[in-house]
C-alpha positions in Angstrom: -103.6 -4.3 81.0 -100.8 -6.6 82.0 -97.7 -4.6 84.3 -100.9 -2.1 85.8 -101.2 -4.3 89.2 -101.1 -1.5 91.5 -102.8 -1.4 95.2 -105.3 1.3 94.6 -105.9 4.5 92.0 -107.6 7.4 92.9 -108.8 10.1 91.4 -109.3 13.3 93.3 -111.8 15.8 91.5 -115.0 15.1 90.2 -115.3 17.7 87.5 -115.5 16.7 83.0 -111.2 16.0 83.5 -112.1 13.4 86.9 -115.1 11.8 84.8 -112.5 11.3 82.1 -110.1 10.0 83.4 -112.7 7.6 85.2 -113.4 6.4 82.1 -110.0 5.7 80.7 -108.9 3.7 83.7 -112.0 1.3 83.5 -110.4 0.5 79.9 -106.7 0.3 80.9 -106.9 -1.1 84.4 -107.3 -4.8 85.9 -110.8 -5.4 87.2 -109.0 -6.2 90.4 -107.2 -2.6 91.0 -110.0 -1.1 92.9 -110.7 2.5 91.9 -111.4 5.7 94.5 -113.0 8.7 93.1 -113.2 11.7 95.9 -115.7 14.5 94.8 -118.8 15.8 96.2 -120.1 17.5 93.1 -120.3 14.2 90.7 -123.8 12.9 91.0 -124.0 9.5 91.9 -126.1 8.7 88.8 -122.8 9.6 86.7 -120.6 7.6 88.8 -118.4 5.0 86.7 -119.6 1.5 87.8 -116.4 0.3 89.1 -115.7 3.9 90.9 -115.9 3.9 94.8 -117.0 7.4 95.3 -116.1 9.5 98.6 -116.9 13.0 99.9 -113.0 13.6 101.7 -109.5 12.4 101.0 -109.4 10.8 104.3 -111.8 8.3 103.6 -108.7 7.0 100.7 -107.2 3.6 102.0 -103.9 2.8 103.1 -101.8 3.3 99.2 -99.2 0.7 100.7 -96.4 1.2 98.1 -98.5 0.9 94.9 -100.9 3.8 95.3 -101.4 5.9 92.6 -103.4 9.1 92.7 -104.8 11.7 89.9 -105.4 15.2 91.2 -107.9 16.1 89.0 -109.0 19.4 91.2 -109.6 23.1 90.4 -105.6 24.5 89.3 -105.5 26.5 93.0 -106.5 23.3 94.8 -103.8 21.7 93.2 -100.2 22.3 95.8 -102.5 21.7 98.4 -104.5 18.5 97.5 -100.8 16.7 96.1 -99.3 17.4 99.2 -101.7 15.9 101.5 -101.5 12.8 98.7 -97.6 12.4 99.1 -98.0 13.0 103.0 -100.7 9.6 102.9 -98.2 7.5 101.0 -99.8 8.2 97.6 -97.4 8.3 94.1 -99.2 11.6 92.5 -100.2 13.0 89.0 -101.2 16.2 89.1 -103.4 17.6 86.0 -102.0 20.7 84.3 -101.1 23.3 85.6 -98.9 21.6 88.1 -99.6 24.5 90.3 -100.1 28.6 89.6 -97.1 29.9 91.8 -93.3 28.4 91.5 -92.7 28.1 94.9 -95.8 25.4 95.6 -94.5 23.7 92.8 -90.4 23.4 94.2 -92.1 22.5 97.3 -94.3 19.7 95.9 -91.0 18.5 94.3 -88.8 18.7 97.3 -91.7 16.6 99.3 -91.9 13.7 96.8 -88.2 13.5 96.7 -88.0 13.5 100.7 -90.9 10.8 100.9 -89.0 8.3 97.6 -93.1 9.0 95.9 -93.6 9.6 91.9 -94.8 13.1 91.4 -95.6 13.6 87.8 -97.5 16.2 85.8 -100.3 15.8 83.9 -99.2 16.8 80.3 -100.6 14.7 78.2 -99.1 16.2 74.7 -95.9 14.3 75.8 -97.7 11.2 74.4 -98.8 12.1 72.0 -97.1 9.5 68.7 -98.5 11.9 65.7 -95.9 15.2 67.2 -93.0 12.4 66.2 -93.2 13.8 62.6 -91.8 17.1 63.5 -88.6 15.7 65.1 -86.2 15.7 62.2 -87.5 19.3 61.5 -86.7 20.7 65.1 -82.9 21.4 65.4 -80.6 24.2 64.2 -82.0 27.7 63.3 -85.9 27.4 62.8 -89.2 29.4 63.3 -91.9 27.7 65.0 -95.3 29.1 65.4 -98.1 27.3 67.7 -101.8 28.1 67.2 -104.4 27.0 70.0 -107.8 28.0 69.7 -111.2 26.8 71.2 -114.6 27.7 71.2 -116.6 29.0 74.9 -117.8 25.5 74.5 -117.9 22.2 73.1 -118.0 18.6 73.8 -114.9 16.7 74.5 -114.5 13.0 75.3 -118.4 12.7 75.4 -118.6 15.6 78.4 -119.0 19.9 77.3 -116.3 21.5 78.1 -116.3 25.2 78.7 -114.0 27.9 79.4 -112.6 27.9 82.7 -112.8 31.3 84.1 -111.2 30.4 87.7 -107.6 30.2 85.5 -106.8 32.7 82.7 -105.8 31.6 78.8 -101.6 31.1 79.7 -102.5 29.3 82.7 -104.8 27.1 81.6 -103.0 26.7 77.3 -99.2 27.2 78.3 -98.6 23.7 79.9 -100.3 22.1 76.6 -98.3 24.6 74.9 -94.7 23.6 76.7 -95.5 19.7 76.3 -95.9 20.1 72.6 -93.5 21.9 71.7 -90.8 18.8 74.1 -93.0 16.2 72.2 -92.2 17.9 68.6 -88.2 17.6 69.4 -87.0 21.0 71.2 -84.7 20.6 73.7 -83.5 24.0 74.2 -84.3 26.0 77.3 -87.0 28.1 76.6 -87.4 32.1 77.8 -90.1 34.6 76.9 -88.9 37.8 74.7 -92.3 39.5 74.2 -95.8 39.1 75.7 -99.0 40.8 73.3 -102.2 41.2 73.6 -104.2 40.7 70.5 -107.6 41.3 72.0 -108.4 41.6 75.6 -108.5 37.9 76.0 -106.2 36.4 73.4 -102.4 36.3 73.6 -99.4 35.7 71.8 -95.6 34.9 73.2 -92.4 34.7 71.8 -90.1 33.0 73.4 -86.5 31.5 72.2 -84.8 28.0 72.7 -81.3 28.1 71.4 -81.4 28.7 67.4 -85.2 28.6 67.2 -87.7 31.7 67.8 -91.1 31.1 68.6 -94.0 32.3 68.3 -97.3 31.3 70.4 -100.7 31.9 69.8 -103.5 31.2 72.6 -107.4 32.2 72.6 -110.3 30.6 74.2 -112.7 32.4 72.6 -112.0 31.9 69.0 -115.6 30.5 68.3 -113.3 27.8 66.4 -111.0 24.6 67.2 -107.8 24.8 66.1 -104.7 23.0 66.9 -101.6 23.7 64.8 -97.8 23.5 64.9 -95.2 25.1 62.2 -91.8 25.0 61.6 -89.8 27.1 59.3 -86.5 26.6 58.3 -84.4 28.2 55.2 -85.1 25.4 53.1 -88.6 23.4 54.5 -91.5 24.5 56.0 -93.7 21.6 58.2 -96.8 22.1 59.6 -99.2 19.6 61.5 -102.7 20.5 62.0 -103.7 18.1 64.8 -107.6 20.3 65.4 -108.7 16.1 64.9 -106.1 13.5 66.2 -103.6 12.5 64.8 -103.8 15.6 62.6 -102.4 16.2 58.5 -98.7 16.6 58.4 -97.7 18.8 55.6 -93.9 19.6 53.9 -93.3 22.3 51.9 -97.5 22.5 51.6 -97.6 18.7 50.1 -99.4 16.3 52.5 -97.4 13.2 53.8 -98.3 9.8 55.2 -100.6 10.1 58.5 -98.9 10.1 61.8 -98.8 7.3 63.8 -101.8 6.7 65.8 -103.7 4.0 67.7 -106.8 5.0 68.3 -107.2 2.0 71.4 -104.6 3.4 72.7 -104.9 7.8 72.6 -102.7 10.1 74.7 -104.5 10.4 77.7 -105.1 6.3 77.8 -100.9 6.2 77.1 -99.9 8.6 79.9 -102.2 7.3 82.6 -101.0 3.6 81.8 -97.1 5.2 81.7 -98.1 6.3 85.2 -99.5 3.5 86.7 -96.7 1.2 85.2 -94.1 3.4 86.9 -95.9 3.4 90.2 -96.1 -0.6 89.9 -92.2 -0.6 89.8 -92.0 0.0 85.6 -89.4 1.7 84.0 -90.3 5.5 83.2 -90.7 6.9 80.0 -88.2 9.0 78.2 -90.1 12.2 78.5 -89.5 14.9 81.1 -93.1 14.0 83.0 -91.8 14.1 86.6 -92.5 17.3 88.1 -89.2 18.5 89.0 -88.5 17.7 85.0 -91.2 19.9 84.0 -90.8 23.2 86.4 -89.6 25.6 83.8 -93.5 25.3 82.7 -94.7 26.9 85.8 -92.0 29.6 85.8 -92.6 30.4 82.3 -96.1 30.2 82.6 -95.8 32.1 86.0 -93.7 35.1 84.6 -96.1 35.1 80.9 -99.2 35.1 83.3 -97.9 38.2 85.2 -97.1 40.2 82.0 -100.3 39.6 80.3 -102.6 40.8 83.3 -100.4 43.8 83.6 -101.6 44.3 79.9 -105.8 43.6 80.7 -105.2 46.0 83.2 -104.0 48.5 81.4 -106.5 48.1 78.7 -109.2 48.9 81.6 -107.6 51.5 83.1 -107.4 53.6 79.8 -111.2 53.0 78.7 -112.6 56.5 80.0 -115.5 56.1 81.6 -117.4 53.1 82.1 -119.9 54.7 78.7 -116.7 53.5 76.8 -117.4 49.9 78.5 -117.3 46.6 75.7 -118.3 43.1 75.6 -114.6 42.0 75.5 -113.4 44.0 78.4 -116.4 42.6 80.7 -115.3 38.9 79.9 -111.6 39.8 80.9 -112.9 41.8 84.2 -115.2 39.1 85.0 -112.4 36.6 84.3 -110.0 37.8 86.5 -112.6 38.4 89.3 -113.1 34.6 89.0 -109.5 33.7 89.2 -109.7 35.5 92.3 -112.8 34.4 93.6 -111.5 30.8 92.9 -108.2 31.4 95.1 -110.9 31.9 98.4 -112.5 29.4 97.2 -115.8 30.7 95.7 -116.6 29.9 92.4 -119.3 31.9 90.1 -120.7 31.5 86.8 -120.7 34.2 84.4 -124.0 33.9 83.0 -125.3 34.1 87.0 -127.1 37.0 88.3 -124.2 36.6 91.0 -121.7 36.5 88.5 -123.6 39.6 86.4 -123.6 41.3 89.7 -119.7 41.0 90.5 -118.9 42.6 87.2 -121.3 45.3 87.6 -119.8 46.2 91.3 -115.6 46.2 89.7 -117.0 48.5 87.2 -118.7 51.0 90.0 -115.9 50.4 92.0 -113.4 51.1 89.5 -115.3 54.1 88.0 -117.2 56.0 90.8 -115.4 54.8 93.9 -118.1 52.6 95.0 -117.3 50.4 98.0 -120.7 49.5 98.8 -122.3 46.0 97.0 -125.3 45.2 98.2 -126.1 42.4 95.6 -123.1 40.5 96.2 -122.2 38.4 99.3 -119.8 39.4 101.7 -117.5 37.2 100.4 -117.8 38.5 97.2 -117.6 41.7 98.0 -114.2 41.2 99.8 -112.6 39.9 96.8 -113.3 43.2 95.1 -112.2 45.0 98.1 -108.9 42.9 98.5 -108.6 42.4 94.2 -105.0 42.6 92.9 -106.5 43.3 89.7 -108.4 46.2 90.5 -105.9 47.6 92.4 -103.6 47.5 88.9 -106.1 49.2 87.2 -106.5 52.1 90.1 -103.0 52.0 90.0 -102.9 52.5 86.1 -105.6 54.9 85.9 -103.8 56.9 88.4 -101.2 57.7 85.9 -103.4 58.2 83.0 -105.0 60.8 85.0 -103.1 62.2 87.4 -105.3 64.8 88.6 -107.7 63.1 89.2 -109.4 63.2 92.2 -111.2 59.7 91.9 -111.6 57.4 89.2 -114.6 58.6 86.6 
């Protein structure tokens, strides 16, 4: 694609998202832009023909002033993987979330500004042409509601994708969430009123933006895919169901044209192209993709995040012994365990006899006082020991029942 002539791309993360976007720059780039993937778990046989694969980020050639790099990495690898990037030279996109803590994310911005490099974040809704048909509906006093749901797994751009356990549903919906609702038209600062739980996995936040009040809806493990945006006025009701791009655009309940869409040309292929254009020297796009544009996302998804585990906690804490245990309360333990597990950078699967064995140890340690595990690791064991999640559900349970001695 003509205006893409950059010195290098590279692609940090070899996960389904870094095979992905492999795939989308063999379509939109020059044969002569070399590509760099960096990842250790790709095999080689799934390596994109064109791809240079390496095991480090040190092994990445000089950028020069072209460079563009995609940190496709696990979120908490994130702050630290963009800033060695910037500090090489490297323009940066960094895949949502842009980071899990506000202050990695200021920093990140305050880098690329003090080295003149792009830093942009990965929200791919921003390009997306079909959420132009909710723009004339978006100012003044409206109602907007947002429904995002998703099976535990299904295949996505040719790869399965399945829940990722190392982030938790605001962390890993919220930055979708934020870029649609900027790519429908709202302009308004946005701030959180409520956080729910509907079950002990699914959320939903209100929030308001000026005139408008919103209401959010995010669960992972619906068993369904559903992607749908409302908005309510006194007068009009329009709702786009986009589940299958570019979606069926409804007014007043009467179906309209379809929304604009080229399917050469999807989101993802538009925003990695707006990228590289930029990093050759392009003009940028009018949507609010740099990262120091986009940092009410992480603080809104920061402060939602915090509120919602207070609320799984909680829900733990009351269940009164571990007899009372359910199926939905073991995924939300286990989950938060892996979020955990993921920040010291051990990662377990859920259906392991590792992963069966960490939930079984919170649950004696919660319950009896255990502090013993001899079926996990060491490491393992420590993030129970050190958990900021158990400790919220001692803490919790200590106020349910204050005379207790120990938890039951």
């Amino acid at each position: 694609m003509r205006g893409l002539n950059v010195s290098h791309v590279a692609v940090i993360g070899g996960g389904r998202w870094g095979a992905v976007i492999c795939s989308v720059l063999e379509r939109v780039l020059p044969e002569s832009v070399p590509v760099w993937l960096v990842s250790r778990r790709m095999p080689a046989e799934r390596v994109p023909r064109r791809v240079r694969r390496i095991f480090d980020l040190d092994g990445l050639p000089d950028p020069d002033r072209t460079g563009a790099a995609i940190v496709a990495t696990a979120p908490h690898d994130h702050a630290q993987t963009a800033s060695r990037c910037l500090s090489a030279g490297w323009h940066v996109l960094v895949e949502k979330p842009f980071t899990l803590e506000l202050g990695d994310a200021r920093a990140l911005v305050e880098r690329a500004a003090e080295l003149k490099r792009l830093l942009w974040v990965g929200l791919v809704y921003l390009f997306a042409p079909y959420l132009s048909v909710l723009k004339p509906y978006a100012l003044g006093k409206t109602h907007w509601r947002l429904d995002w749901c998703e099976p535990d797994e299904e295949v996505r751009w040719g790869e399965v994708k399945s829940t990722p356990h190392h982030v938790n549903v605001i962390e890993d919906v919220f930055p979708h969430a934020w870029s649609i609702l900027r790519g429908s038209g709202l302009t308004e600062p946005l701030e959180i009123r409520r956080v729910e739980m509907i079950d002990p996995w699914s959320v939903r936040l209100q929030l308001a933006a000026g005139q408008a009040a919103l209401e959010l809806t995010f669960d992972r493990h619906a068993g369904f895919r559903r992607r749908s945006i409302a908005i309510e006025t006194d007068s009009v009701t329009c709702e786009l169901d986009f589940s299958k791009e570019p979606g069926i655009f409804k007014v007043n309940g009467a179906v309209r044209s379809a929304p604009p869409w080229n399917p050469q040309m999807p989101p993802l292929a538009r925003e990695l192209s707006a990228f590289l254009a930029a990093c050759a020297g392009q003009a940028l796009p009018d949507v609010p993709v740099d990262a120091s544009r986009s940092l009410e996302a992480v603080a809104l998804m920061q402060e939602a995040t915090k509120a919602f585990v207070a609320l799984q906690a909680r829900a733990i804490a009351e269940v009164a012994c571990d007899s009372d245990w359910t199926p939905g309360l073991g995924r939300v333990l286990f989950e938060a365990l892996s979020r955990e597990a993921a920040m010291a950078g051990l990662r377990v699967s859920e259906s392991s006899d590792e992963g069966k064995a960490l939930r079984a140890a919170a649950q004696a340690w919660i319950w009896r006082n255990e502090d013993v595990f001899p079926e996990l690791s060491s490491e393992l064991a420590s993030v129970i020991r050190r958990s900021s999640f158990l400790a919220q559900v001692r803490d919790r349970r200590r106020q349910i029942h204050p005379h207790d001695t120990m938890p039951r």
